[in-house]
N, C-alpha and C positions, 0 to 999 in steps of 0.2 A: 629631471635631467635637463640641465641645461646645452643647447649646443654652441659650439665657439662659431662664434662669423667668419673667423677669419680661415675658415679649413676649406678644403677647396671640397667641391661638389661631386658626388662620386655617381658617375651614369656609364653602364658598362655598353650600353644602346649607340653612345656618342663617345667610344671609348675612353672614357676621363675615368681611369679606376687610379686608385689610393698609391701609395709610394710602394705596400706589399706586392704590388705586379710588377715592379719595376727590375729587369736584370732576372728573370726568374723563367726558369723549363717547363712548362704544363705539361701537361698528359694525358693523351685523352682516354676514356674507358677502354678501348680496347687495349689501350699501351699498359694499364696497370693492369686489366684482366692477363694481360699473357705475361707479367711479370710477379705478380699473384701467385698463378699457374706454376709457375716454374719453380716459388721459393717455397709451395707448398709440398711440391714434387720433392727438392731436396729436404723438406722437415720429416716426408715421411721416410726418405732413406734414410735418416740419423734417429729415426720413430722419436719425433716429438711432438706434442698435440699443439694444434693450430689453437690461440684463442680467440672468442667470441667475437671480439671486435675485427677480428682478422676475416673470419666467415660471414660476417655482417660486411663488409666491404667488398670480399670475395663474389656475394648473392647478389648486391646492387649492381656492381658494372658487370656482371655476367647478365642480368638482367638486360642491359641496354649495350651490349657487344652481338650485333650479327654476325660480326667478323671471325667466324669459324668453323673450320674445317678438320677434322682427326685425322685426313691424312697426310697434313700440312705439318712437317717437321717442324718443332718452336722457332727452330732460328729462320726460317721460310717466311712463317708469319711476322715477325721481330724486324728483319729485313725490310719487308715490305712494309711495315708500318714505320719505320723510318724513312722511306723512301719516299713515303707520302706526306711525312710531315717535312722533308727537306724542300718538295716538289711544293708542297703547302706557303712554307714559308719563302724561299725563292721567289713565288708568284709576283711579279712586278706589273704594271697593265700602266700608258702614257696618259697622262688625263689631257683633256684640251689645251691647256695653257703650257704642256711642253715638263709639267713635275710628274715626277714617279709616283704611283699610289701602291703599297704594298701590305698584305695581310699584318694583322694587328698578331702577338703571340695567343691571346683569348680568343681571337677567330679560328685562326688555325686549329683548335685543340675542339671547340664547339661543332667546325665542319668536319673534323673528322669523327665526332661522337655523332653526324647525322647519318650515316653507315650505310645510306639506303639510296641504292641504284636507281629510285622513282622519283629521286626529291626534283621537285620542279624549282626555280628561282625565286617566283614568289614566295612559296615554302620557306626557304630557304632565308630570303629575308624575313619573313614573318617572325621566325625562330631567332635570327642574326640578324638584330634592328640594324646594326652599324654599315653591312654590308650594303646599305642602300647609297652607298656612295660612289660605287663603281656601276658603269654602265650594266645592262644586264644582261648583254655578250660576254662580258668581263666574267660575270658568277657563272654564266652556264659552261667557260671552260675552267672554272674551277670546280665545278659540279661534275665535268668532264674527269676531269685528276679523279678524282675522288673515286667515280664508278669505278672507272677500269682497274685502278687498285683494288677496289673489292671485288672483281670481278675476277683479277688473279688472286686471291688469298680464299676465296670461295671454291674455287674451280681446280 
């Protein structure tokens, strides 16, 4: 395989990803687990069988969703997961020299697949190379968002 020179370099650390991220909605595990959730709900009202690759998708981000609660109405949980990714993406923070620095779309969708009220900022960048850009006041009130969000979708 030869590769072309002239393609630019793709590091998702230094967010330089490919022209496919461009213009485009991410989602993080628990936004397609409770959207899953609900198209499975309506298959089994019209009793139709979910296929394999639907259950294989359904097992992994249920896997890595702690965001869940049974007594939390879908559209409760649904709510607040948009709430978090508005509150996600919104996140503006002044760098020194007076320019805006604001979450990347792969960030936002990364920090909310990190789901856990313990994450420290190192964590945090350890997982999310890119985030090493903003101070790390900056992360821990993004870290901030994140908790109390799960903390109402849990609670």
């Amino acid at each position: 395989m030869v590769e072309d020179a002239t393609a630019p370099i793709e590091n998702v650390a230094e967010l330089q990803l490919g022209k496919e991220f461009q213009d485009i909605h991410i989602l993080s595990n628990a936004q397609v687990a409770v959207i899953l959730q609900a198209s499975a709900g309506y298959a089994v009202s019209r009793d139709e069988e979910l296929n394999d690759v639907y259950r294989k998708v359904q097992r992994y981000v249920n896997r890595f969703t702690s965001m869940t609660n049974p007594e939390k109405e879908h559209q409760e949980v649904v709510d607040e997961l948009d709430n978090l990714q508005d509150a996600l993406t919104a996140f503006r923070k002044e760098t020194e020299d007076g320019d805006e620095q604001e979450l990347h779309p792969a960030e936002v969708a990364a920090l909310m697949n990190l789901v856990a009220t313990d994450t420290m900022v190192e964590e945090a960048v350890a997982l999310i190379p890119s985030l090493s850009r903003f101070p790390e006041a900056a992360i821990d009130e993004i870290l901030d968002i994140i908790r109390s969000t799960i903390i109402r979708i849990v609670s």
